[in-house]
C-alpha positions as CSV (number, residue, x, y, z in Angstrom):
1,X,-33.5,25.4,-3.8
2,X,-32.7,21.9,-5.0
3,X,-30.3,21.8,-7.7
4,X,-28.5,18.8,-9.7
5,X,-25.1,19.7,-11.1
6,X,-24.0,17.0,-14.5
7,X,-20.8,16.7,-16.3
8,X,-20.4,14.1,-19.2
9,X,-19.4,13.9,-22.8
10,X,-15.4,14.3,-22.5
11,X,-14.2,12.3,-19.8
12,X,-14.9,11.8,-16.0
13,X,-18.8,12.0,-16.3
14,X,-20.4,12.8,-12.4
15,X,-23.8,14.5,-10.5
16,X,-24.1,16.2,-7.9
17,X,-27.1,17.2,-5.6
18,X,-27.0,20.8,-3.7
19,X,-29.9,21.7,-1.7
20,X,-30.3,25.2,0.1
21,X,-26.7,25.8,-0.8
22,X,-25.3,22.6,1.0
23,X,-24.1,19.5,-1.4
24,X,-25.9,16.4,-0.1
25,X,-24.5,13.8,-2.5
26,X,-21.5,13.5,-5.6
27,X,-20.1,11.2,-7.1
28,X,-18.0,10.0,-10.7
29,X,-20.5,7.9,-12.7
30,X,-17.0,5.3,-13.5
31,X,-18.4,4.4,-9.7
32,X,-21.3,2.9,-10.7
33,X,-20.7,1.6,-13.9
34,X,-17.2,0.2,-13.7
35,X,-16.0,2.2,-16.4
36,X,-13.0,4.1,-15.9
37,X,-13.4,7.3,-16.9
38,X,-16.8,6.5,-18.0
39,X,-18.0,9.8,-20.2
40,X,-21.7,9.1,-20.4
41,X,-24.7,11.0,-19.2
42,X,-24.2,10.0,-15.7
43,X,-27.6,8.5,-15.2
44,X,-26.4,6.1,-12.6
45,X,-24.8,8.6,-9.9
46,X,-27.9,11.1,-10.8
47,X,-29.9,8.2,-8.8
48,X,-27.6,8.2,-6.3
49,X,-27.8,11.5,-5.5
50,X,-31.3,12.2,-5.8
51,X,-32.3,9.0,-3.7
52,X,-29.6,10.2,-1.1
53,X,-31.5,13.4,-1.1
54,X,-35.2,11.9,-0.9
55,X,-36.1,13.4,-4.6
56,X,-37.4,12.8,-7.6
57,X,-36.5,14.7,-10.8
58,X,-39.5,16.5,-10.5
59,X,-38.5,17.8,-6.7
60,X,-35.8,19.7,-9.0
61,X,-35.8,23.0,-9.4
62,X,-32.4,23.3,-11.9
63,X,-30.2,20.8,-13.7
64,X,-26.9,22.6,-14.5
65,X,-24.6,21.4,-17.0
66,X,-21.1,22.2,-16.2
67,X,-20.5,24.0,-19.5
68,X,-21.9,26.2,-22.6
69,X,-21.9,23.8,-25.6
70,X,-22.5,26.1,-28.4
71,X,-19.4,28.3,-27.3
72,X,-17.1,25.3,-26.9
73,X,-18.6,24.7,-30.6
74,X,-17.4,28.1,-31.5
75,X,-14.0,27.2,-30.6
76,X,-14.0,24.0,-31.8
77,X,-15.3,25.2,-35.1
78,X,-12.6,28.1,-35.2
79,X,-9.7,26.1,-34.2
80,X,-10.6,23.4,-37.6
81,X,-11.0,26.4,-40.0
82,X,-7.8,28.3,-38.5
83,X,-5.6,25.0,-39.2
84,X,-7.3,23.3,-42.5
85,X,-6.5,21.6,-44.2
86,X,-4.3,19.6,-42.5
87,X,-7.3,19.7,-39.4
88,X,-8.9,17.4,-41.7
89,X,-9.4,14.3,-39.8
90,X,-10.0,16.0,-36.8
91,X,-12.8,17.9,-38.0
92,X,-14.6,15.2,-39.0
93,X,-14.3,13.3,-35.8
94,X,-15.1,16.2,-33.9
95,X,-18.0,17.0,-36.2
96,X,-19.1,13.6,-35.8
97,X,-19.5,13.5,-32.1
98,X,-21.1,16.9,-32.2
99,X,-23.6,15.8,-34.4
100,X,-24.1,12.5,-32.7
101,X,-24.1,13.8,-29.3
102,X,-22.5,17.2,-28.2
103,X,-25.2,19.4,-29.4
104,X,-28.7,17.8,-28.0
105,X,-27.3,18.2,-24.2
106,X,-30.5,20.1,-23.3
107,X,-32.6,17.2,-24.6
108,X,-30.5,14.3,-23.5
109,X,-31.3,15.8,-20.5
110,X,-34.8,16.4,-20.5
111,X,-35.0,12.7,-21.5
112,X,-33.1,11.0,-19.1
113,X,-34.7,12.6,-16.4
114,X,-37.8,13.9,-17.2
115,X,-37.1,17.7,-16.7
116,X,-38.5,20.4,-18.4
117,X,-36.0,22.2,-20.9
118,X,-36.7,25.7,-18.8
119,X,-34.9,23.8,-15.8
120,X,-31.8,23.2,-17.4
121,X,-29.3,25.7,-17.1
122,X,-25.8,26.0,-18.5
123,X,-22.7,27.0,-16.9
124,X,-18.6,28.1,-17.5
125,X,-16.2,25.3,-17.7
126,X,-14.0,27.5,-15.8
127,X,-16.9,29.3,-13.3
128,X,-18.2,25.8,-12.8
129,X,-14.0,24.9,-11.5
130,X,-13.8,27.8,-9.7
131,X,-17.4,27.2,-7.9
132,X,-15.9,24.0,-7.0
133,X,-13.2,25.4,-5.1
134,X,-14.5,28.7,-3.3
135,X,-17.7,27.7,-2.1
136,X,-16.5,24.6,-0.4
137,X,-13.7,26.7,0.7
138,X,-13.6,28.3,4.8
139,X,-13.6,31.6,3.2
140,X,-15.5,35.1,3.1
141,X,-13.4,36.5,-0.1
142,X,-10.4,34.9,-1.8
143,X,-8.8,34.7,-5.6
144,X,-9.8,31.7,-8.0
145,X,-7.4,29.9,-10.0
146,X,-8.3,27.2,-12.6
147,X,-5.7,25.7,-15.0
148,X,-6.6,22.4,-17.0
149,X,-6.3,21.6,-20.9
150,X,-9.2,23.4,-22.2
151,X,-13.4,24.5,-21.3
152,X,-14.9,26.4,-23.9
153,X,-12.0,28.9,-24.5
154,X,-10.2,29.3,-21.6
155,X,-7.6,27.0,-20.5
156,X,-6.9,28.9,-17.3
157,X,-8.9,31.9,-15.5
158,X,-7.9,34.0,-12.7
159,X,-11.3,35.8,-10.5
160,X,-12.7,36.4,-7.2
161,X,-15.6,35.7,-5.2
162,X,-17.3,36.8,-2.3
163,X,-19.6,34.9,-0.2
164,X,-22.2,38.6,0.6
165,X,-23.3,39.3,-1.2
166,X,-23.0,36.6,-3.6
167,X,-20.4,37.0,-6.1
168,X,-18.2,35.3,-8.0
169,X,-16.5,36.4,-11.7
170,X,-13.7,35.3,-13.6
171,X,-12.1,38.6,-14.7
172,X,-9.3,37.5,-17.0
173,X,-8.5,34.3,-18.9
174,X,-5.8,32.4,-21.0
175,X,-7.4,30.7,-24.0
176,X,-6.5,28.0,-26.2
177,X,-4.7,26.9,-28.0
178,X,-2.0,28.0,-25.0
179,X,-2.7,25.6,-22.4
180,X,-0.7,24.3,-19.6
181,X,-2.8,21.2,-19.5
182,X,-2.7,20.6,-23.0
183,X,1.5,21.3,-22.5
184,X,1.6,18.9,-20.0
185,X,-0.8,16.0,-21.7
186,X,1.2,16.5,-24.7
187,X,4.4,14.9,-22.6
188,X,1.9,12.7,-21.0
189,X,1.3,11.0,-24.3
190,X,4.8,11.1,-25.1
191,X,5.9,8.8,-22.2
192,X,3.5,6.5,-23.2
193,X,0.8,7.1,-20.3
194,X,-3.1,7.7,-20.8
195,X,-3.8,11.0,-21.5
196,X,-6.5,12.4,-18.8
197,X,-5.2,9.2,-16.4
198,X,-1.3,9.0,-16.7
199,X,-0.6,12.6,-16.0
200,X,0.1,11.8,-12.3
201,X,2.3,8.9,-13.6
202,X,4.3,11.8,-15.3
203,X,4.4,13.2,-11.8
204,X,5.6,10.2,-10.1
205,X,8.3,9.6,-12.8
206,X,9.7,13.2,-12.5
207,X,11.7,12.5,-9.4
208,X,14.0,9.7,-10.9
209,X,15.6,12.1,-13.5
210,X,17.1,15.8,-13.8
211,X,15.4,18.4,-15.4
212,X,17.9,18.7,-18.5
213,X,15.5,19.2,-20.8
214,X,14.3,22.5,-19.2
215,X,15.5,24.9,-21.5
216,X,14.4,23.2,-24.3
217,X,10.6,22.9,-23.0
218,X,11.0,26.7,-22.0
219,X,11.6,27.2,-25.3
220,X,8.4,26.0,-27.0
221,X,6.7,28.9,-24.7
222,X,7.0,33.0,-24.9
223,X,6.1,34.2,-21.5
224,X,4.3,37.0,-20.3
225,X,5.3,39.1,-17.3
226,X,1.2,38.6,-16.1
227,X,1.7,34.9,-15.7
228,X,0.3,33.9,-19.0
229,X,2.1,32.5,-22.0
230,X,1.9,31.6,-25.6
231,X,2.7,28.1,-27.0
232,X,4.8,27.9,-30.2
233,X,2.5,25.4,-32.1
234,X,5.5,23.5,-34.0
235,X,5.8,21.8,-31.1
236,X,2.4,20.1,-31.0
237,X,-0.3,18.7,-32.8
238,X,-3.4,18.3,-30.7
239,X,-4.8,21.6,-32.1
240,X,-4.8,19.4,-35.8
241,X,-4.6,15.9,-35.2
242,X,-6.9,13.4,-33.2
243,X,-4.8,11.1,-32.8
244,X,-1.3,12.5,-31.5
245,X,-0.5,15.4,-29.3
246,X,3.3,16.1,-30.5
247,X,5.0,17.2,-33.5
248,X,7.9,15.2,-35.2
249,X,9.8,18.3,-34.3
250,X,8.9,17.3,-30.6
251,X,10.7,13.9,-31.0
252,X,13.7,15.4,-32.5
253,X,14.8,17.2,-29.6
254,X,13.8,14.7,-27.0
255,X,14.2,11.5,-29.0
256,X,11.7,8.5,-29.8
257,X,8.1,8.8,-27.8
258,X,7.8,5.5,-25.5
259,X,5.5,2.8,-26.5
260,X,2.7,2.3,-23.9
261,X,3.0,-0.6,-22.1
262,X,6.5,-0.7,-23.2
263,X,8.0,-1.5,-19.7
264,X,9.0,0.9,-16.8
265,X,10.5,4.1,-17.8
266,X,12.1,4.4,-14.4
267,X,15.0,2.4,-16.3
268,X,15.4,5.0,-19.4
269,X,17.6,7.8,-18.0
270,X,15.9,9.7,-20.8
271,X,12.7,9.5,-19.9
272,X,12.8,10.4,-16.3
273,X,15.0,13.5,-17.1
274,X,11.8,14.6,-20.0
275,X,9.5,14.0,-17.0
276,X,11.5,16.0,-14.7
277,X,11.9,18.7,-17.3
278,X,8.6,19.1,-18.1
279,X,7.3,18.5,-14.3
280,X,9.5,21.7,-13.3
281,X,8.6,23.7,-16.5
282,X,4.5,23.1,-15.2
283,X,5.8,24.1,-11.6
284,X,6.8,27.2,-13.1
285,X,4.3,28.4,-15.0
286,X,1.9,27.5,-12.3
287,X,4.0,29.8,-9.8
288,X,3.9,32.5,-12.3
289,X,-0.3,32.3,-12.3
290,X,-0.9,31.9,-9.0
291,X,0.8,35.1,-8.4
292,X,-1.0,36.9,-11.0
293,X,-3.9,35.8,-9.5
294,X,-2.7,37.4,-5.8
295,X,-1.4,40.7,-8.0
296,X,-4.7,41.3,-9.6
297,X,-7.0,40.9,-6.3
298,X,-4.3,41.6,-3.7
299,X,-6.4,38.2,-1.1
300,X,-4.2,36.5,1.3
301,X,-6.6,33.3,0.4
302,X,-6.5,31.3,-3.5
303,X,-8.9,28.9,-4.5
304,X,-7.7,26.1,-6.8
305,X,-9.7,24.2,-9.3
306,X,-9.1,22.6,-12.7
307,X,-7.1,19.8,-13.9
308,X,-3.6,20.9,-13.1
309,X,-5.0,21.4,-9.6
310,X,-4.4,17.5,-9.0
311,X,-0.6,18.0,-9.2
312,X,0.4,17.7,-5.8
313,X,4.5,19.0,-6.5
314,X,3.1,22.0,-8.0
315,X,0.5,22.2,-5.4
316,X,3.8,22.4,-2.3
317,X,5.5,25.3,-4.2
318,X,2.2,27.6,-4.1
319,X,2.2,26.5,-0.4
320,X,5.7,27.7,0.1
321,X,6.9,29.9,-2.8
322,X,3.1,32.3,-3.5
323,X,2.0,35.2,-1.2
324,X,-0.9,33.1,-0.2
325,X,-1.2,33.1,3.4
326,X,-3.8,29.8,2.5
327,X,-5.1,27.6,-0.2
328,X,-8.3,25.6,-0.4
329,X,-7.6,23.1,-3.7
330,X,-10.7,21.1,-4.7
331,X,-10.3,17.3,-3.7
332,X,-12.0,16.8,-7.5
333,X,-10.2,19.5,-9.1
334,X,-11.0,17.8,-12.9
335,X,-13.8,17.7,-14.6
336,X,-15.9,15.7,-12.2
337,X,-15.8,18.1,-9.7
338,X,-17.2,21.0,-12.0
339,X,-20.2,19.2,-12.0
340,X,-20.3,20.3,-8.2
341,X,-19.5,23.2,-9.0
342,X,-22.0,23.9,-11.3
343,X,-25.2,23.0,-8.9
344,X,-23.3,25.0,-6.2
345,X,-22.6,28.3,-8.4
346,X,-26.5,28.4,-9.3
347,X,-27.7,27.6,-6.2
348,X,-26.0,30.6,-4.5
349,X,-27.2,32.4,-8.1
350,X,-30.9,31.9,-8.0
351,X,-31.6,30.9,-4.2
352,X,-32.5,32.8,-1.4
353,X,-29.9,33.2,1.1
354,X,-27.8,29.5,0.6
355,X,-26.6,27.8,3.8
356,X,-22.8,28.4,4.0
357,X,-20.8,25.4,3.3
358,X,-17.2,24.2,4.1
359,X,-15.9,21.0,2.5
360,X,-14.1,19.6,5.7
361,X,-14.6,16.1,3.9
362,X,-14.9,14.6,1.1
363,X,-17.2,11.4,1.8
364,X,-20.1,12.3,-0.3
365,X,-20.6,9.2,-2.2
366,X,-22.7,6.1,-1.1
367,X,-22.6,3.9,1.8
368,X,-23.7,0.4,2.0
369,X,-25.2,-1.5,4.9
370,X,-23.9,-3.8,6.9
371,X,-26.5,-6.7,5.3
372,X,-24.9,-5.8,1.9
373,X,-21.2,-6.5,2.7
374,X,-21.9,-10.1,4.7
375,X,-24.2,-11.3,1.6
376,X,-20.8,-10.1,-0.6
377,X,-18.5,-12.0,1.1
378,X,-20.9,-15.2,1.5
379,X,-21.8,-15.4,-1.8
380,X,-17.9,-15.6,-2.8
381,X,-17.6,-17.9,-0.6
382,X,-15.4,-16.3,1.7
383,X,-15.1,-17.0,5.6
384,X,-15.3,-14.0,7.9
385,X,-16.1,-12.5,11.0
386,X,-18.2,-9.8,12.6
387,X,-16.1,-7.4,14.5
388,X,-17.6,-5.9,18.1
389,X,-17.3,-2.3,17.7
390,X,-14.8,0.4,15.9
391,X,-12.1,-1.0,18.9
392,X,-11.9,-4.2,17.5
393,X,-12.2,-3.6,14.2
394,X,-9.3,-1.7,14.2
395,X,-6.9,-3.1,16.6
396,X,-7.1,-6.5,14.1
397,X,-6.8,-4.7,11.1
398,X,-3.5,-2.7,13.0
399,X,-2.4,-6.1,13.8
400,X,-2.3,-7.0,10.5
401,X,-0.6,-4.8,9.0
402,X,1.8,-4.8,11.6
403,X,2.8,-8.0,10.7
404,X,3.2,-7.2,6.8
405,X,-0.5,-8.1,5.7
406,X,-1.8,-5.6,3.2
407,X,-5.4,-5.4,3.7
408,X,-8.4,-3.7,1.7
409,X,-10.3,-1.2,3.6
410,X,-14.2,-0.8,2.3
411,X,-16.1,1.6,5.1
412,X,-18.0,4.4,5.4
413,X,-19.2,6.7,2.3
414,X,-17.1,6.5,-0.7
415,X,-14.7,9.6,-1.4
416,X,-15.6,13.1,-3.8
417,X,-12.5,12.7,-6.0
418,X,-9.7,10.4,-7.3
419,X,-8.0,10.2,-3.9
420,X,-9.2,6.9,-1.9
421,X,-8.8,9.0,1.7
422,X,-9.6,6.3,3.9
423,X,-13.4,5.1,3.0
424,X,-12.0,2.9,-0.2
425,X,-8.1,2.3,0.1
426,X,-6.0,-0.6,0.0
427,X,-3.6,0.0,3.2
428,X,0.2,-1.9,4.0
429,X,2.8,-0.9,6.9
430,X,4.2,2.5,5.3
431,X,7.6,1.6,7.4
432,X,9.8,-1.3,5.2
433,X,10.7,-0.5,1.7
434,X,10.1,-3.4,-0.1
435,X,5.9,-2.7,0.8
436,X,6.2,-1.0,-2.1
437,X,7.4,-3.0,-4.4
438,X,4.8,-5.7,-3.1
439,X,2.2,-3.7,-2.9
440,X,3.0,-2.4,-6.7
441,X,3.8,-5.8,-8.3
442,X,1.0,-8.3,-6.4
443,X,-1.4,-6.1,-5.5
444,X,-2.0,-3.5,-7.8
445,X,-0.1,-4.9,-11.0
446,X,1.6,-1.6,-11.7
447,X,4.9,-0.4,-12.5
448,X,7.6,-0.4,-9.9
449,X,8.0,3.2,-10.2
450,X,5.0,4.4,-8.6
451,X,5.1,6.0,-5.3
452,X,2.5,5.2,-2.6
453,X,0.6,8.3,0.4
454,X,1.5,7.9,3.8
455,X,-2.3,8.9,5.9
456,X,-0.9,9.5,9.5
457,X,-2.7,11.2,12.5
458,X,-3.1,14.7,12.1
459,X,-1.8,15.7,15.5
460,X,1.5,14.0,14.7
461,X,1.9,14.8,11.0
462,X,4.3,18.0,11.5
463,X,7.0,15.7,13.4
464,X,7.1,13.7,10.7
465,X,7.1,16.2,7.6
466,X,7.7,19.3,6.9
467,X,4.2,20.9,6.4
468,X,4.5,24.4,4.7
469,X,1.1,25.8,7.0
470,X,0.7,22.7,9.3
471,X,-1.2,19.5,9.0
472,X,-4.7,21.7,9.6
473,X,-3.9,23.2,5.8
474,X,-6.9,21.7,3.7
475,X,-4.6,20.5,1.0
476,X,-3.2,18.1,3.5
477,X,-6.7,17.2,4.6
478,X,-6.8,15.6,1.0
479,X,-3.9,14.4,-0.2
480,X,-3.4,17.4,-2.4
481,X,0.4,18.3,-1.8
482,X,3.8,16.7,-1.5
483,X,5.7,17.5,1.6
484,X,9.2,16.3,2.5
485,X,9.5,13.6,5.1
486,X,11.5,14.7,7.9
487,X,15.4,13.6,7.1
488,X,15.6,11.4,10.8
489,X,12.3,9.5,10.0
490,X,12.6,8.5,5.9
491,X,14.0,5.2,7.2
492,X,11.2,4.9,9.7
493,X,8.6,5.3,6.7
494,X,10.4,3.9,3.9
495,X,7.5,2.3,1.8
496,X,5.9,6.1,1.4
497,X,8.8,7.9,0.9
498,X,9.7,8.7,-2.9
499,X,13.0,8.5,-4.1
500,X,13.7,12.2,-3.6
501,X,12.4,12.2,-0.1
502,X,8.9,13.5,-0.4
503,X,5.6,11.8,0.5
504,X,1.7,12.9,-0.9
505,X,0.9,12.8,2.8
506,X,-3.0,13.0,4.3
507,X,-3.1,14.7,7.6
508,X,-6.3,12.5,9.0
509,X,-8.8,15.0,11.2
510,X,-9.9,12.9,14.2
511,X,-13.1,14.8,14.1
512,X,-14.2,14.4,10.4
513,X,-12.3,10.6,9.5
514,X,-12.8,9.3,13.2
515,X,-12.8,5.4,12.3
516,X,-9.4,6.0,10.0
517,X,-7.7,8.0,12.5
518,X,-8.6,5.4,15.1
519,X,-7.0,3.1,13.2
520,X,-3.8,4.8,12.3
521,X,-3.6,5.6,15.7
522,X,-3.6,2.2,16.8
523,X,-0.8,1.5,14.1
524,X,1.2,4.1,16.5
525,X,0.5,2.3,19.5
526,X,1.7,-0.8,18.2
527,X,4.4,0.5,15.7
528,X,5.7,3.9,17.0
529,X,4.6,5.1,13.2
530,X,0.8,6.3,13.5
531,X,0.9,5.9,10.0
532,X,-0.3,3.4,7.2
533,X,0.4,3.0,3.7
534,X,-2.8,3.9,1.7
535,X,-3.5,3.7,-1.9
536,X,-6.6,3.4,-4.0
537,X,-8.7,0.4,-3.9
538,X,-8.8,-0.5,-7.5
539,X,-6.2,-2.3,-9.9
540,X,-4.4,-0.9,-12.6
541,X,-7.1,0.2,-15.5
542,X,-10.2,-0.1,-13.1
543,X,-11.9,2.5,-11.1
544,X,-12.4,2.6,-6.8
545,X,-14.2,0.2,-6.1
546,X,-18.2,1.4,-5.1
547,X,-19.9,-1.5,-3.7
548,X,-19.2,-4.1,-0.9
549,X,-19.1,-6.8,-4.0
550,X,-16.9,-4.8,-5.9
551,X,-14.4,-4.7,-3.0
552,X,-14.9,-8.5,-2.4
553,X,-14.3,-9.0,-6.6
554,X,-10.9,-6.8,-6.5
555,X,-9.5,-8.1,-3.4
556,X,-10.1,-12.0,-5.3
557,X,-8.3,-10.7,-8.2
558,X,-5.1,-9.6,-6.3
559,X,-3.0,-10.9,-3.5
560,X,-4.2,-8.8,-0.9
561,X,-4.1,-10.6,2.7
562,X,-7.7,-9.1,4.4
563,X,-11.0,-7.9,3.7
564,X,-12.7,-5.3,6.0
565,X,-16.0,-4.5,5.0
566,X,-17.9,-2.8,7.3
567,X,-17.7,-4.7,10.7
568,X,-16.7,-8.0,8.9
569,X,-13.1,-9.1,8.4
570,X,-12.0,-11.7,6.1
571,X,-8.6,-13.1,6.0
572,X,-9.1,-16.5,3.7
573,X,-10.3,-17.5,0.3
574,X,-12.8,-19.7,-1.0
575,X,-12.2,-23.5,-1.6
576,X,-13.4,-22.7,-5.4
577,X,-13.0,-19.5,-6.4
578,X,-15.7,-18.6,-9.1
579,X,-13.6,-16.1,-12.2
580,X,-14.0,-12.7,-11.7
581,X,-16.7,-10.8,-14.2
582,X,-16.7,-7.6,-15.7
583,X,-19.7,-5.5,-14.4
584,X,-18.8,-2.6,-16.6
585,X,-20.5,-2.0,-19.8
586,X,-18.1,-0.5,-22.7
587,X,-18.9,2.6,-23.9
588,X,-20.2,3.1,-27.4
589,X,-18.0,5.8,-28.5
590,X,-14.2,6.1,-26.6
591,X,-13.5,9.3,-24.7
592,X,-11.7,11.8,-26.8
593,X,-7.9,12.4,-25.2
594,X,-8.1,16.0,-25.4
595,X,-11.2,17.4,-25.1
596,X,-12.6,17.6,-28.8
């Protein structure tokens, strides 16, 4: 059973290949096409994964689409009439694109590819998210939770699967226009951030103020003793305006919205305290789910999917403060990864007896040889040398950073996800403070604000923070929770500890990440901190870089020290540097913020 999952059209485009079951290949198509966010048919990573595979097209025997169109319609018509006239605007936008695009998925399809319209199937928004999580998750049974801003209907869905026989049902589900995501985008824009990129911003600002503001943000929402709530609409206007998520009513209680781009709001007292406010308010309500969920199916185990899955504060409380004995979060809990989750719910759905699968790491994107990376760096002009063996490679690169250097890091298969997890980072000595700020101002070009992941050994990771369920808890595996550093070592890891003394930490596995654990294990030896700094390897407004000559163009356009690319290691810069191009092409229509 050979199965391509495809998500496209809102933001975050991506394919997937599953084959018996097992997933062979994913990957965002913003990868490829240096587009971040990119929302197009993803037409580049569909060749990825079906040359990755050996297949053509016609080898295919389903193409899934991560979603029903014609219900999402539905809502989207129901939601216009329910508010008109002042929906006006958004109608027509939404109308537009639905004329344009939204509707002819099935074709689009059959064109790009060559399929037969009898091979393309459809799936939930919310059953393609909770795919995502439980069957790349260890387990035999266990409750599914997804939470983001909106599918068709449903904005969050609680269910259960089981692995034999096959099933897996969402039983109940909140619908829009009461979303948590859609709550939590709504402050997003407020701030001044991206919607569908700055939420994590949000995240990261939260820490710097004091939930104040709490009551207030409680107050927009009735609660429900099962978990789910009701949004009081006078708040908001994403359900009748396309261009702005917030009522004037909103900026009455919490004053003027920030101007993007308007400097750091770390400085604004103001705006840290609406960011912690609405960070604990989403903590809440998350709590209150997640319990539901254990309630209704009374399984030790959750499975976590959606949007909202990606907040890694939220994401330590359900460690700590659920009845979960474990929790299995998927590593591209937005819509990307219901693409996977589409190809791996049908595959278990129509195929014979599907290979089991556990996700013990998320390198399922492309590699590049060894011939690629040397012709990158030669034909920037760059001086380098070939490294003799994994030893080497990582004792310089250690050295390096030892001594302050902030090097990029290109090896391996790129990551499933929007967490660079040691195949595609940017890495710095986690121990002095001002790394931080270096790494933020010269490297990145980011604001000051932003806090940076620690990835340390996963043998030593519990003496250095306090793990709720140990460093072998998958979360961990991927960067998908906070955890406090331990009070007598914050000084030791300064540049990765945030300002109220938690870290987004990634417990490397020496048995699935064994170059990356080789190497922060050679940090300890040198250091006493088996630890490195390790951030994405992109600048601000660009995606992870894919290819060897992506890394070489990104680490030219910043301040970055080294280079290593495969076995080669660069430390210099060309005599003429040629200007850095573009190798994006701008989409024709922009992605909508919220969904429509």
């Amino acid at each position: 059973m050979k199965v391509l999952g495809l998500s496209f059209d809102y933001h975050d485009a991506a394919a997937a290949l599953v084959v018996d079951g097992v997933p062979v290949a994913a990957a965002a198509e913003e990868r490829f096409s240096r587009l971040k966010h990119d929302r197009r048919l993803p037409a580049r990573a569909a060749a990825f994964c079906l040359a990755r595979g050996g297949l053509a097209a016609g080898d295919l025997d389903a193409v899934v689409f991560y979603e029903k169109p014609f219900r999402k319609l539905s809502r989207v018509l129901a939601g216009a009439v329910s508010t008109f006239p002042s929906s006006g605007a958004l109608f027509r936008r939404a109308m537009g694109a639905w004329i344009d695009e939204r509707l002819w998925v099935g074709p689009r399809i059959e064109a790009a590819f060559g399929v037969p319209a009898d091979k393309i199937l459809y799936c939930e928004h919310h059953l393609s998210h909770a795919a995502s999580a439980f069957l790349c998750a260890p387990y035999d049974d266990a409750a599914t939770l997804t939470v983001d801003g909106v599918g068709e209907w449903a904005t969050a869905a609680i269910g259960r699967g089981r692995r034999a026989p096959f099933d897996l049902s969402l039983d109940v589900e909140l619908r829009y226009p009461h979303s948590l995501g859609l709550l939590y985008s709504a402050f997003t824009a407020y701030l001044g951030f991206e919607v569908n990129e700055g939420e994590y911003k949000v995240m990261g600002l939260a820490p710097y103020g004091t939930p104040r503001f709490a009551d207030v943000i409680r107050g927009m929402i009735e609660p429900f003793a099962d978990g789910s709530f009701r949004l009081d609409l006078n708040w908001f206007a994403f359900h009748r305006d396309p261009a702005r998520s917030f009522s004037r009513k909103f900026e009455e209680a919490f004053g003027p919205a920030r101007a993007p781009e308007s400097g750091d709001p770390a400085g604004d007292r103001r705006l840290c305290d609406v960011a912690a406010s609405v960070q604990l308010v989403c903590e809440e309500l998350m709590l209150g789910l997640a319990r539901e969920a254990h309630r209704r199916t009374g399984s030790p185990r959750l499975c976590l999917a959606g949007g909202v899955a990606l907040n890694a504060v939220s994401n330590e409380r359900l460690l700590r403060e659920t009845p979960f004995e474990s929790v299995w979060i998927q590593p591209a809990g937005g819509d990307a990864g219901g693409a996977l989750g589409a190809a791996l719910y049908a595959a278990h759905a129509l195929g014979e007896s599907p290979a089991r699968y556990e996700m013990k790491c998320a390198a399922l994107g492309p590699d590049h040889s060894a011939a690629s990376a040397s012709a990158a760096l030669e034909e920037a002009g760059l001086p380098f040398v070939e490294l003799r063996g994994e030893d080497e490679l990582c004792g310089r690169v250690a050295g390096l950073l030892a001594e302050g250097k902030v090097v990029g890091w290109h090896q391996g298969r790129s990551e499933w996800g929007p967490r660079a997890l040691g195949q595609r980072s940017i890495l710095a000595d986690p121990r002095p403070a001002a790394m931080k700020d270096t790494v933020n101002a010269k490297i990145k070009f980011r604001e000051p604000h932003r806090p940076f992941a620690p990835s340390i050994c996963a043998g030593a990771a519990a003496e250095w923070f306090d793990l709720p369920g140990g460093a072998a808890s998958a979360p961990y595996r991927f960067m998908l929770a906070t955890a406090k550093t331990r009070a007598d070592r914050r000084d030791r890891l300064a540049a990765v500890t945030h300002v109220d003394g938690s870290s987004r930490v990634q417990a490397i596995d020496p048995v699935q990440s064994p170059l990356f654990h080789r190497l922060a294990d050679s940090m300890g030896r040198r250091t006493g901190v088996p630890a490195v700094l390790n951030t994405s390897f992109n600048l601000k407004g660009e995606p992870i870089v894919e290819t060897p000559a992506d890394a070489v163009a990104t680490f030219l356009a910043s301040g970055m020290d080294a280079l290593a690319v495969g076995p080669f290691l660069t430390t210099g810069r060309p005599e003429n540097p040629q200007p850095r191009r573009p190798t994006w092409e701008p989409s024709r229509t922009p992605p909508d913020a919220l969904g429509w």
